[in-house]
Every structure is written in C-alpha cells, then in structure tokens.
C-alpha positions, -999 to 999 in steps of 0.1 A, spaced: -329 -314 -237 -330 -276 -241 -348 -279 -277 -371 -303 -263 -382 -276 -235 -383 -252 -263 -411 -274 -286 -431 -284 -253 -432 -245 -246 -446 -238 -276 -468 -262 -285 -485 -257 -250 -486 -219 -266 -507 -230 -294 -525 -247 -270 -535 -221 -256 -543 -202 -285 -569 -235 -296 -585 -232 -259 -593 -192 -266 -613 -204 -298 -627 -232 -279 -642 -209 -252 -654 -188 -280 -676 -218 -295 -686 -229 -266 -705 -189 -258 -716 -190 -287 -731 -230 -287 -742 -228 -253 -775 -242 -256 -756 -277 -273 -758 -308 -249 -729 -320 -230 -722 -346 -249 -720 -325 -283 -700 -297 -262 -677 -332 -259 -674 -341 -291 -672 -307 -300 -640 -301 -275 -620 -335 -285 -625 -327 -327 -608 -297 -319 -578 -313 -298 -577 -337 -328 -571 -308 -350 -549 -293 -329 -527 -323 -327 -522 -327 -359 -513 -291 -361 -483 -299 -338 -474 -328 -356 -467 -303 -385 -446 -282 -366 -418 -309 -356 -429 -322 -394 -390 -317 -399 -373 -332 -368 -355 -364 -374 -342 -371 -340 -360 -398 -319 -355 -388 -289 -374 -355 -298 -401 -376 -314 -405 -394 -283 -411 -361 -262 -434 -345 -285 -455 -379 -282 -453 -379 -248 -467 -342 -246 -494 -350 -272 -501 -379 -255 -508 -362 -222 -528 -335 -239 -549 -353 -253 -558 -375 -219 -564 -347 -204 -587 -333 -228 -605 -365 -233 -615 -373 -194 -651 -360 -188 -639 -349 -157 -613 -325 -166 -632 -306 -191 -654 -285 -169 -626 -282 -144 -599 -260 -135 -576 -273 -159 -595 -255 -184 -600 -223 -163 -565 -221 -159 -554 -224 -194 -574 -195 -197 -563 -179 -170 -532 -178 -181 -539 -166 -218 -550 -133 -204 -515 -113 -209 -512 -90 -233 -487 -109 -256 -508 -140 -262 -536 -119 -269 -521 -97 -299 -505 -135 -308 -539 -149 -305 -560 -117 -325 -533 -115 -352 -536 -155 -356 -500 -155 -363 -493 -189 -351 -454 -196 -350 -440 -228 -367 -408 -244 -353 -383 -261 -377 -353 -282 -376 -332 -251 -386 -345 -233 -357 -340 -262 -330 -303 -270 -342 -300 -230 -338 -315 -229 -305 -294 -259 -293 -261 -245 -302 -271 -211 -288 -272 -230 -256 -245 -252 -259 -222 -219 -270 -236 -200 -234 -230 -230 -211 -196 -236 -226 -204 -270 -245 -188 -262 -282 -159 -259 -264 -156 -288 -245 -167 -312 -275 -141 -296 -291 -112 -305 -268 -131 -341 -266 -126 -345 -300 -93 -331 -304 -79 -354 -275 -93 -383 -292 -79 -382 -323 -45 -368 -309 -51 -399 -284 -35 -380 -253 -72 -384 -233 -97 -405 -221 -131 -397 -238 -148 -384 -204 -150 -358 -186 -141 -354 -149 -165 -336 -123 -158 -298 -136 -166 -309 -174 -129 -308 -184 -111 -337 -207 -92 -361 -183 -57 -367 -197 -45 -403 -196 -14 -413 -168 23 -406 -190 30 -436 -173 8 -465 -160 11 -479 -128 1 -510 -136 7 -534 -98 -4 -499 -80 27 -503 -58 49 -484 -81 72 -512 -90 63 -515 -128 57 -484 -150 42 -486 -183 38 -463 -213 23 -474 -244 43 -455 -275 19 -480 -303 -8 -497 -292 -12 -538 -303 -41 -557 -315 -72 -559 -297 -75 -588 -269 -44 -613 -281 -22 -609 -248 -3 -642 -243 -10 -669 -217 5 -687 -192 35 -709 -211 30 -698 -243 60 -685 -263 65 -650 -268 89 -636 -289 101 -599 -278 124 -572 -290 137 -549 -264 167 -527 -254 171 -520 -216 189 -491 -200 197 -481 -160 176 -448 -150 194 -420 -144 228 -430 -160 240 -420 -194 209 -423 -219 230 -442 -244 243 -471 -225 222 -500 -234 232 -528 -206 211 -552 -222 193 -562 -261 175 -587 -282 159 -584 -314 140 -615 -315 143 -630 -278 120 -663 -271 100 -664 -237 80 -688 -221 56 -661 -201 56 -671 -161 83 -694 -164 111 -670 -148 130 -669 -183 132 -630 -177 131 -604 -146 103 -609 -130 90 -574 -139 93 -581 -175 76 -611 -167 48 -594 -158 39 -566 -180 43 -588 -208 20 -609 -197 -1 -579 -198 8 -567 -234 -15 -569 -268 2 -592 -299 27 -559 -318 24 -537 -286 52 -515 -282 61 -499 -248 85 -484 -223 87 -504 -185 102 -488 -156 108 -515 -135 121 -507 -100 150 -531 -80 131 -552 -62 111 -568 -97 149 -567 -119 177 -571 -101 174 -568 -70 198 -555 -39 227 -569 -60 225 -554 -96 244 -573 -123 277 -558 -118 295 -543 -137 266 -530 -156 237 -529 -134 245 -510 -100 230 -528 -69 191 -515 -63 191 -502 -97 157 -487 -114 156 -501 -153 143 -491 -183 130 -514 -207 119 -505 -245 99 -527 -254 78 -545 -282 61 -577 -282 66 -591 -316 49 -623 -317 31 -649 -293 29 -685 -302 11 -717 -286 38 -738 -257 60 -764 -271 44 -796 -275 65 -822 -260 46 -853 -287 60 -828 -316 97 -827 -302 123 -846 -307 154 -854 -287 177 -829 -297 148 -799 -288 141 -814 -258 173 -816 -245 182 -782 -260 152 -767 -241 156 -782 -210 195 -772 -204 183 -737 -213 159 -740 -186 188 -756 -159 211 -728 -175 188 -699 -160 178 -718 -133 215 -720 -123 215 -681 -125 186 -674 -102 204 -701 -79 240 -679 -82 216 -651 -71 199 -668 -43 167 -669 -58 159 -705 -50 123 -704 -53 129 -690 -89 157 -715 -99 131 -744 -85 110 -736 -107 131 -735 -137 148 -765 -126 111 -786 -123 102 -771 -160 137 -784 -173 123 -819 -162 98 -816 -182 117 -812 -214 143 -837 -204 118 -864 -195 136 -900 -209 98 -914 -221 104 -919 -255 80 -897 -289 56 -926 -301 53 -905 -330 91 -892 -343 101 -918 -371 137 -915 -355 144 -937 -326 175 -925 -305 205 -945 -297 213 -958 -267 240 -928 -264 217 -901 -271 195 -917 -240 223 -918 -218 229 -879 -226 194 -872 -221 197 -894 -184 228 -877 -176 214 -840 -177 183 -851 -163 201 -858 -134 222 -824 -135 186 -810 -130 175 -829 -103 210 -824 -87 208 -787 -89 173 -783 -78 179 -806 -46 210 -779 -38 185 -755 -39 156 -772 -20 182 -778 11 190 -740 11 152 -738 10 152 -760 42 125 -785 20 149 -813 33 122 -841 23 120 -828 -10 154 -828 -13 158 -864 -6 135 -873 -32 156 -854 -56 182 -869 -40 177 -908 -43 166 -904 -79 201 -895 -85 218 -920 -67 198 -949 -81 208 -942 -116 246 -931 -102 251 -946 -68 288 -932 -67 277 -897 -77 302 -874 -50 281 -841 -52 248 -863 -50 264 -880 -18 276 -853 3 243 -834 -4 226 -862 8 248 -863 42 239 -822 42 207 -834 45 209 -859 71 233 -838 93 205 -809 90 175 -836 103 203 -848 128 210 -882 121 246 -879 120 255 -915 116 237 -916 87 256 -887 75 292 -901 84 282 -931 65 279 -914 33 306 -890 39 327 -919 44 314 -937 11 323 -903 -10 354 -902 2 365 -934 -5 353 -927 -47 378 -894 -43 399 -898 -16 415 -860 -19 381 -837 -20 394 -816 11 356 -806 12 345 -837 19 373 -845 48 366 -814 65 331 -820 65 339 -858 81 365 -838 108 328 -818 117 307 -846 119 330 -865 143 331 -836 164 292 -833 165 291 -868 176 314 -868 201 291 -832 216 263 -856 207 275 -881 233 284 -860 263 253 -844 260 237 -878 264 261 -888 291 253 -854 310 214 -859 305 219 -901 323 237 -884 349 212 -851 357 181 -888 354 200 -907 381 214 -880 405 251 -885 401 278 -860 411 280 -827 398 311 -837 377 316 -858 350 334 -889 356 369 -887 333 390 -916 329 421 -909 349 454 -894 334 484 -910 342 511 -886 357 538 -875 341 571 -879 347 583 -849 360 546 -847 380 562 -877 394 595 -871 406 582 -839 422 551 -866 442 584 -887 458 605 -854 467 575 -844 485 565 -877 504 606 -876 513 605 -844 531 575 -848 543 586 -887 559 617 -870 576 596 -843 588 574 -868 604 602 -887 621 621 -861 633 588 -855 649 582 -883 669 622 -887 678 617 -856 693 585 -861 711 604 -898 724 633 -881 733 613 -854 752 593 -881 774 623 -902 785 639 -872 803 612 -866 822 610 -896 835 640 -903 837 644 -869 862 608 -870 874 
C-alpha cells in the first residue's frame, strides 16, 4: 500500500510538471478557439499518460497495476470534462507548483523515473521501520517449526497454538497432537477402528503403564472403550498420533479400576489411530463371527453393568443382539446345524437376560418384561429369568403375581435360599397389604378405633390365677352380706 502512495505521489508530480507546460502553450496560443485550446489540453494528457505508463513499465504486481489505472483513469476524466478545464482544478495544480523545488525540477526537466527496484526498496524500507520483516519472520519460522497458528493476534504478534487442546471446553478431555493424520478421514459412527495405545495414571510413577494394545479393534460410539476415548477418537484423522488427558468422570469414574487405577483418577492415554475400516456386515458373517462378536459385546456390557453403568451396558447388551440375531445368512454356502442354532439361541438369551437385570435397576420395568417374556417362552423354567420377573412384579405391586412365580422357581430348585427368602418377604408384604386394606374398610364405615383381633384363648396359668380371684372375691362377698344379715336381726330383735 505504501509503494502504491509512493507511484500516485509521483506521478501527480509529473503532472504537475505537464500542467506548467500546458499553461505555457496556452499564453502563448491564446488567440486559438476553445475547442482547439481542448484538443490541445487532452493530446497533451494523452502524452502524459503514456509517460506514466513508462514509469511503472517494470511493475509486475496487479494490484499496483490496478492503482496506477485507477489514478490514470481519474486524470484523465478530469482533464477531459469541459467543465473542469477552466476551473479551479487547474488553478490549483498551479497553485501548487509554485515552490521552489518543483520549479528547479520543472526548469532542469529532470523528470524522475520509478522502477521495480526502487518500489521493492521503498517497500522494505517501510516494512523494516514499522517492524514488518520481523514479524514475517517469526510467521514463517512458526510455520515450518509448526508451534503456531499462521495469524497474528491484536498487537501483531504470532499466536502460539494451545500444548494441549481442550477439545469438550469443560476440561474433561485434553488433546495434544505429537503427528498429525490424513486430511478429513476421521471414522464414523460404528465403523471399526483399529488403535494402538498405552495408558498411564497422572501424577504416579511415569513408567507404570496400567493399560496397552498394539492393534485393539473398536466400534466408535458403541461403549467398547472409556467413554473419553470414545470420544476423541471419534475426533482423530486416519494415522493420527496423540496424547489424551482424560479426567475421572469420562474413564473411570468415582471407583477407579483397583488395584491399578485409584478411584477419581486423571489418565493418560498415548495414542495413535492406526486404521479405520467400514461396520461389520452382518449378510457377510457367518455364525461363528456372529456369535464371537456378540459375546464380546455381552462381555463388556457385563463390565459397565459390574460398574453400575446400566445405561452403557444397555447399550452393549441391544448391539450384542444384533450380532446374535438367529435369522439365518441367505448367502454363506454353510448351513449351521441344529446345535450351532441352539448355541446361538442360548446366548441370545444370556443377552436379553442380562440387559432386563439392568433395565429393572434402570426402573424401565415394561421394558424389562419384554426382555423378560422372550426369555421364558424359549426357556419357561429359566430360575434367574423367573425371579427377575417376580422383581418386576413386586416393584409394580402385584404381589400375587410375584408369589406365583417365586413359587414356580422354587419348585425347579428347591434349595436357592435366594429365592425362599425372597417368598418369606413377599408373604410378609401381603399380609401388610391386607391390614392396610382392612384398616382403610374400617376408617369407610366408621368402626371402632381398634382393630377387631380374633380372641386368644387363656393360658393355663392365666387361668388358675382368673378362679383364685373369683374365690376370694366370692367369700369376700358373702362374708359381706352374713354380716349385713347378722347386723339387721339384732336390731330388731332389741329394737
């Protein structure tokens, strides 16, 4: 921008110069019309732009092209408009050619001629004074170093990029790229991603590794991993390599993974995302990788479950299904036996077992049953299908409903001592059940304040003590009244 001031400065100089000789032709043609005094004024102008367009002869940039045109095409409006010839645009370009320097420039007709040497010059003259060189320098030092961004922030300085990436903006998950990955391949939803990685606990001894895989296979947001893990690699590029700082709440949680992992324990994972490949296709599989997939996915759903993470092991449990669906592949050449089927059936209904345990901590109790009933129409003498279901009848009260299947496991394995104590609770909740309904009859139709309770017959002990009493109490009374008899007749008798 600075040359471009510098070529518009001095081409209006030469301007200048052209209007002095102009003025001069004009005294001495003064008895030409107006018209050739025109034509006279605009030949010049011509020659005078074609004069400039020598001067920036050498310039290759386009953007100064584009201001020189600009000025040469204001000039010459100006010069052409009948209007602004006899003005006091004119008498003010000659005003201002009357100091001394333009003068002895004018007189000595040593016009000056700018060059492409002398506007690279100029421009790193100013760049040099205002700091510029410098800057680019550090720009292009952090770029190939690839510490910084390539901007600068409000006081001209390189902005450093973050040593570690925040990259929820809670703080949970911390990322730092050590070698970046290809350009736009990070892995979608389901697909399989194939990771390397070596995890430590912050702040303990550097060289404890609690956890490793070279060549670990992932199915991203299908709770194979931590859920932090989950989620930055979701956000890495195909051969990234990175370290993750992953906070508690995101690894493992209030409880760690003793005896390794302290409880609320900060992780580091390094990190490298090896290879990404398209979901399973269930048509492709056959039995054997179906049913090896889908236990893996009850396996780890059984470990969120130990750790209380229902919602988690639901959601493995539902993607085991998948895998261990019985419909038969239309196109494997292989047709199972009937024994590989019944193996397929049979952990099916692990799965759906496991996941209604689950759903009744969840308090989905409907869901449950669904789960439920599946099982026990394939296996209607399943015990731990059973007394889930009566877990989930006694927590919808309908307690009869739950004695009757308590009652119907128990009689498939007579000594579960689970499933009699849960019977001994159930018979207590109905008989509470049943005064509360007798206490609620008696509150509708205003009856006594008490209970009625079938009498207990005495003891007895209670009754020898009842006839002792009624004896004493009998001679007592007669005593009495022999008395009172006695006392009567004498005064009569001596009245």
């Amino acid at each position: 921008m600075f040359a471009g001031n510098q070529i518009q400065n001095k081409i209006k100089h030469n301007f200048r110069k052209n209007s002095i000789i102009m003025e001069k032709n004009n005294s001495e043609n003064n008895e030409m019309s107006s018209r050739e005094k025109d034509k006279l004024i605009t030949e010049q102008f011509m020659e005078n732009a074609r004069t400039n367009d020598e001067i920036v002869g050498d310039i290759k940039s386009e953007s100064e092209k584009m201001i020189l045109e600009e000025i040469s095409t204001e000039k010459n409006t100006d010069v052409l408009n009948d209007n602004m010839v006899n003005s006091s645009l004119l008498k003010s370009i000659n005003s201002e050619v009357d100091s001394d320097e333009t003068n002895e420039d004018v007189k000595s007709g040593d016009f000056y001629k700018v060059t492409a040497e002398d506007i690279k010059t100029t421009d790193d003259s100013y760049n040099e004074k205002n700091g510029l060189n410098q800057i680019d320098s550090k720009i292009q030092t952090s770029i190939n170093d690839g510490d910084v961004e390539c901007h600068l922030n409000s006081k001209n300085e390189p902005v450093e990029k973050p040593e570690w990436e925040d990259i929820l903006g809670s703080g949970v998950i911390l990322k730092k790229i050590l070698q970046e990955g290809e350009a736009d391949t990070r892995p979608k939803r389901s697909e399989r991603c194939f990771i390397k990685y070596t995890c430590k606990v912050e702040g303990s001894d550097s060289d404890v590794i609690v956890d490793q895989a070279e060549y670990f296979e992932m199915c991203l947001g299908e709770a194979d991993v931590i859920q932090g893990l989950d989620v930055a690699v979701g956000l890495m590029n195909k051969k990234e390599h990175s370290l993750l700082k992953v906070q508690a709440r995101l690894a493992f949680g209030d409880r760690g993974l003793m005896p390794l992992i302290p409880p609320k324990a900060t992780v580091i994972y390094d990190i490298q995302l090896v290879d990404v490949k398209e979901e399973a296709d269930f048509d492709s599989l056959s039995i054997q990788d179906r049913r090896k997939i889908g236990n893996k996915k009850r396996e780890r759903g059984n470990w969120w479950y130990q750790r209380n993470e229902n919602t988690l092991a639901v959601q493995c449990y539902r993607r085991a299904l998948d895998f261990l669906d019985e419909v038969e592949n239309e196109r494997e050449t292989y047709k199972p036996t009937d024994g590989e089927l019944q193996e397929l059936l049979e952990d099916r209904l692990k799965v759906l077992n496991n996941m209604a345990s689950a759903q009744i901590k969840m308090e989905l109790y409907d869901q449950a049953l669904t789960s439920l009933q599946t099982v026990l129409r394939c296996q209607p003498e399943n015990i731990k299908a059973l007394y889930r279901k009566a877990k989930v009848h006694i927590s919808k009260n309908d307690l009869s409903q739950a004695l009757q299947l308590l009652e119907k496991a128990k009689s498939v394995d007579p000594e579960d001592a689970t499933i009699t104590k849960e019977i001994n609770n159930v018979n207590l909740l109905i008989q509470k059940q049943k005064n509360s309904e007798r206490e609620y009859a008696r509150r509708m139709f205003g009856g006594s304040g008490v209970v009625n309770q079938p009498k207990k017959k005495p003891s007895e002990k209670e009754d020898g003590k009842n006839r002792s009493k009624f004896h004493l109490w009998t001679s007592l009374g007669a005593t009495v009244v022999l008395g009172v008899a006695g006392l009567i007749a004498y005064k009569m008798k001596y009245a």
